[in-house]
TIRO-2110 file (N, C-alpha, C; in Angstrom, 1 decimal):
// TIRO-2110
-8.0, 5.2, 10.5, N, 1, A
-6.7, 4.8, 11.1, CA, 1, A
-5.6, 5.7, 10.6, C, 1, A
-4.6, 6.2, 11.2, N, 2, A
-3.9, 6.8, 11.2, CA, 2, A
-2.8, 6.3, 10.1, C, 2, A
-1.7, 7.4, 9.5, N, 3, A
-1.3, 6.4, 8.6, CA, 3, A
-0.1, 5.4, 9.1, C, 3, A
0.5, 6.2, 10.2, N, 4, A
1.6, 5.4, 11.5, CA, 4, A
1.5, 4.1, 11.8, C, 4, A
0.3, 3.6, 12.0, N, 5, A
-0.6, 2.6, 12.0, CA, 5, A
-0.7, 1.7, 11.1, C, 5, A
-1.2, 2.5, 9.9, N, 6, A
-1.2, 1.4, 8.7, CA, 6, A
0.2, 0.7, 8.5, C, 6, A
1.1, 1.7, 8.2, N, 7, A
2.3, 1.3, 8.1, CA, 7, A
2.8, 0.4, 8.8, C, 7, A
2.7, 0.5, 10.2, N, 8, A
3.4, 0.0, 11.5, CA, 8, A
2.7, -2.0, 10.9, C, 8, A
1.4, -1.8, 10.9, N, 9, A
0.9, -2.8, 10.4, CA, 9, A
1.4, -3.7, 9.3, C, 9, A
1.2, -3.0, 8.5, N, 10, A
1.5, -3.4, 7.0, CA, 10, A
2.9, -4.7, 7.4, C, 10, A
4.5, -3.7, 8.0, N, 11, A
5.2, -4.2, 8.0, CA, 11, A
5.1, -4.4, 9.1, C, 11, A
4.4, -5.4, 10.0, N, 12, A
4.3, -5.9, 11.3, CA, 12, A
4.0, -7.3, 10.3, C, 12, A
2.9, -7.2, 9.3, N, 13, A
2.6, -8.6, 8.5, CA, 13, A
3.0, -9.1, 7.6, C, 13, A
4.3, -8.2, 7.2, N, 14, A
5.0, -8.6, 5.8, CA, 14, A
6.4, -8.6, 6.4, C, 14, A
7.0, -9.2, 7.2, N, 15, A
8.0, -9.2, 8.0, CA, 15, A
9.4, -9.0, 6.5, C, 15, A
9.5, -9.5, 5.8, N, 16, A
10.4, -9.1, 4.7, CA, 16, A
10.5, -7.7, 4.1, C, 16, A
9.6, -7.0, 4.1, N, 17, A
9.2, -5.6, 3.3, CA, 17, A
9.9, -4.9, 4.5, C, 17, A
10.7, -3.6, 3.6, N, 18, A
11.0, -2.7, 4.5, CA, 18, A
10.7, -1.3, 3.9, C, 18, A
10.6, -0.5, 4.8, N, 19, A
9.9, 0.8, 4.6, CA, 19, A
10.0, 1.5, 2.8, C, 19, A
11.3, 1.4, 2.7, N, 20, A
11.6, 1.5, 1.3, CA, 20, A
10.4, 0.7, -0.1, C, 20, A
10.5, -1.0, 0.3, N, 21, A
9.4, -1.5, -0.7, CA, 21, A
8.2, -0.9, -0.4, C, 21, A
7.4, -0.3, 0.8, N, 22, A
6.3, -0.3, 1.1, CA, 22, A
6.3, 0.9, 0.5, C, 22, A
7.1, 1.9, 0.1, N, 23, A
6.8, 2.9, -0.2, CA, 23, A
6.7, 2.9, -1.9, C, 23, A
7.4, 2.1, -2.4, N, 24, A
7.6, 2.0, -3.7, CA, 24, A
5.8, 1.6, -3.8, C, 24, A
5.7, 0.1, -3.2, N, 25, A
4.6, -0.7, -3.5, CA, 25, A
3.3, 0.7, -3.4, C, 25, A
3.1, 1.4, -2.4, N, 26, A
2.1, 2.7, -2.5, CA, 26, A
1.8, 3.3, -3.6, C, 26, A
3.1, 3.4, -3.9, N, 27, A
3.7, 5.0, -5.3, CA, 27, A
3.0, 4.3, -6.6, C, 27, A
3.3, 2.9, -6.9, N, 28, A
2.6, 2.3, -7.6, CA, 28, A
1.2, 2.6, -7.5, C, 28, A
0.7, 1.8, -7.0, N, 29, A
-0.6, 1.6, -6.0, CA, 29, A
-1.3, 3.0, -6.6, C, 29, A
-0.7, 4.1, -6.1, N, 30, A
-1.1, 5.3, -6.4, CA, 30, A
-1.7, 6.0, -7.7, C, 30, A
-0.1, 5.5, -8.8, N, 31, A
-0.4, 5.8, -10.3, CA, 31, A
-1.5, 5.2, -10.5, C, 31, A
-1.9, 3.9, -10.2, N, 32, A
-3.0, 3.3, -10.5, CA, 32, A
-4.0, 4.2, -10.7, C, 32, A
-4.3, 4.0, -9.5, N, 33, A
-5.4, 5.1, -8.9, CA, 33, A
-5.7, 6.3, -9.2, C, 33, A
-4.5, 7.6, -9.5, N, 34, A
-4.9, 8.3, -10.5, CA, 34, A
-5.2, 8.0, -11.9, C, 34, A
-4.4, 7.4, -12.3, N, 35, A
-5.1, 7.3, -13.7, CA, 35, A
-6.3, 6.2, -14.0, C, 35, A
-7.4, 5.9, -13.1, N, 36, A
-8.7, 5.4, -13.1, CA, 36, A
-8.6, 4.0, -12.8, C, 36, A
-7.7, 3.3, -12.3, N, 37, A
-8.0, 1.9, -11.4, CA, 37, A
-9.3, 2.1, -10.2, C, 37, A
-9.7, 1.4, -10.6, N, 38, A
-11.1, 1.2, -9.3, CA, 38, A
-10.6, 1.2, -7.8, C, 38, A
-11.1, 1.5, -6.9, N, 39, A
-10.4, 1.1, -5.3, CA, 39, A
-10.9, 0.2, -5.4, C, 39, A
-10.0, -0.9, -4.2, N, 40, A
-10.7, -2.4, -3.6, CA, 40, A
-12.0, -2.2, -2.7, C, 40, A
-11.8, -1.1, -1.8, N, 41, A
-12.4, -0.6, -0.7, CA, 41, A
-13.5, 0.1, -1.1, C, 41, A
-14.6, 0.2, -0.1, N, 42, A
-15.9, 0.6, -0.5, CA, 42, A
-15.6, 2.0, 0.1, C, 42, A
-15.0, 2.7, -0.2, N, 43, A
-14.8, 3.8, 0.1, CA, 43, A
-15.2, 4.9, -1.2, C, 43, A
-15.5, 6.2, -0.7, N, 44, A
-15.5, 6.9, -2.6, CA, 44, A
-13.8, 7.5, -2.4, C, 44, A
-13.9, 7.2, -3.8, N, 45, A
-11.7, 7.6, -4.0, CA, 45, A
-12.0, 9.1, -3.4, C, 45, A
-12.8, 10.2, -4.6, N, 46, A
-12.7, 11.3, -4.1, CA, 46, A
-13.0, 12.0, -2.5, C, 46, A
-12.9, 10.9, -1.6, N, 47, A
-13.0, 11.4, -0.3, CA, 47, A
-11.4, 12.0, 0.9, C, 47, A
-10.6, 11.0, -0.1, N, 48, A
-8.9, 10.8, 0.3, CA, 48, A
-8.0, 10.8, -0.8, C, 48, A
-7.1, 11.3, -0.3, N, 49, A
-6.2, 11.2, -1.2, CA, 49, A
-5.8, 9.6, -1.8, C, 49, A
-4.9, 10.1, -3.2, N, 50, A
-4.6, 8.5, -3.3, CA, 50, A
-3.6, 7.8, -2.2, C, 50, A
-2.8, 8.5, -2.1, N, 51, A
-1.7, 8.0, -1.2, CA, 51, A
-2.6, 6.9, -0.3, C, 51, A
-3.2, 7.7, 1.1, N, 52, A
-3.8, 7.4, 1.8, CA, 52, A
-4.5, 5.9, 1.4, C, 52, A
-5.3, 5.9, 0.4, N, 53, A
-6.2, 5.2, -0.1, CA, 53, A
-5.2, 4.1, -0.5, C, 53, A
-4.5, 4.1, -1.1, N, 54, A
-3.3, 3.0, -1.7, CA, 54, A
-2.8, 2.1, -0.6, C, 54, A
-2.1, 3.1, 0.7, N, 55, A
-2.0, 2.4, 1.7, CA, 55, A
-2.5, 1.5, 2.8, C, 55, A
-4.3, 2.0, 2.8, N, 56, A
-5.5, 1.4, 3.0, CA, 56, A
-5.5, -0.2, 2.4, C, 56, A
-5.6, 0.1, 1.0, N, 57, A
-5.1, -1.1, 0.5, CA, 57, A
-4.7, -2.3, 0.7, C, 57, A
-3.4, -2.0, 0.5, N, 58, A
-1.7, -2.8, 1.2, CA, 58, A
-2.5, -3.5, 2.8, C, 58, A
-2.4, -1.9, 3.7, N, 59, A
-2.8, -2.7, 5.0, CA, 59, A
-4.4, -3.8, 4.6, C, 59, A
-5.2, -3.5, 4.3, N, 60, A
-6.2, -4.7, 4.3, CA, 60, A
-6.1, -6.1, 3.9, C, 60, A
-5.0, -6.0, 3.1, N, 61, A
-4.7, -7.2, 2.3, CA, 61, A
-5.3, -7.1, 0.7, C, 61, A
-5.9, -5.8, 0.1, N, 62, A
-6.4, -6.5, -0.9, CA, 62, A
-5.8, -5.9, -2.1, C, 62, A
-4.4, -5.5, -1.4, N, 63, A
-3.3, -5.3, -2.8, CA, 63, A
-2.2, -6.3, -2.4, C, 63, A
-1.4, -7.3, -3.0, N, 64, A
-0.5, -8.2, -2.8, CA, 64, A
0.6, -7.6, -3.5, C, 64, A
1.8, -7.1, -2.5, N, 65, A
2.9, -6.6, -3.0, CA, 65, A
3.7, -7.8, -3.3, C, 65, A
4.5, -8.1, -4.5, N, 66, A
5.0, -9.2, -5.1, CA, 66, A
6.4, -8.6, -5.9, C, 66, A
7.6, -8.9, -6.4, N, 67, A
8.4, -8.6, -7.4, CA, 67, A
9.6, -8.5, -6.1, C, 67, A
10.1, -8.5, -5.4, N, 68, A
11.2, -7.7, -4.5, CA, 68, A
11.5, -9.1, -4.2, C, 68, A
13.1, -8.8, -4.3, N, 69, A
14.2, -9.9, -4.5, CA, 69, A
14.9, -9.9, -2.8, C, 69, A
14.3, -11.1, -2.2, N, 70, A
15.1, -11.1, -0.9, CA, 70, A
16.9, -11.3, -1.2, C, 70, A
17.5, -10.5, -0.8, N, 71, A
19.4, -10.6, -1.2, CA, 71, A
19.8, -11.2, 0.1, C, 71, A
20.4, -12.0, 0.6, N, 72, A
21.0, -12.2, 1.7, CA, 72, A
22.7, -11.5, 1.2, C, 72, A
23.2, -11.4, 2.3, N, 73, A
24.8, -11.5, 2.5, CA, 73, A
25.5, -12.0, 3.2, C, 73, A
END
C-alpha cells in the first residue's frame, strides 16, 4: 500500500491526530526500529525502510499512539 494511503488511513481512524502527531508518532516508531525493536509485522525489517515500516505499523493498529494533549480554544 502506498504510503498516501496509509496515512490518509491512519488519520481517517484517529480522527484527533493531525498530520504533525502522526509524524512525530512515526519518527519515534522509527528510532525504535533502528536501534533493534522487533517489527509487529511479519514482514523482514531489512526489506523496507524503517519509515515505511513504522507507518505500516500505526496504520494496522499494532502501534497505539498515546501522550498528545487535545487543547481546545
Amino acid at each position: 500500500m502506498r504510503v498516501e494511503e496509509l496515512t490518509a488511513r491512519i488519520l481517517k481512524n484517529n480522527p484527533k491526530m493531525d498530520n504533525y502527531q502522526l509524524a512525530i508518532a512515526v519518527s519515534k516508531r522509527m528510532d525504535e526500529l533502528l536501534n533493534g525493536a522487533t517489527s509487529r509485522l511479519k514482514i523482514d525489517p531489512k526489506s523496507m525502510k524503517a519509515a515505511d515500516l513504522a507507518l505500516m505499523e500505526i496504520a494496522e493498529g499494532l502501534i497505539v499512539v498515546t501522550g498528545f494533549v487535545d487543547i481546545q480554544k
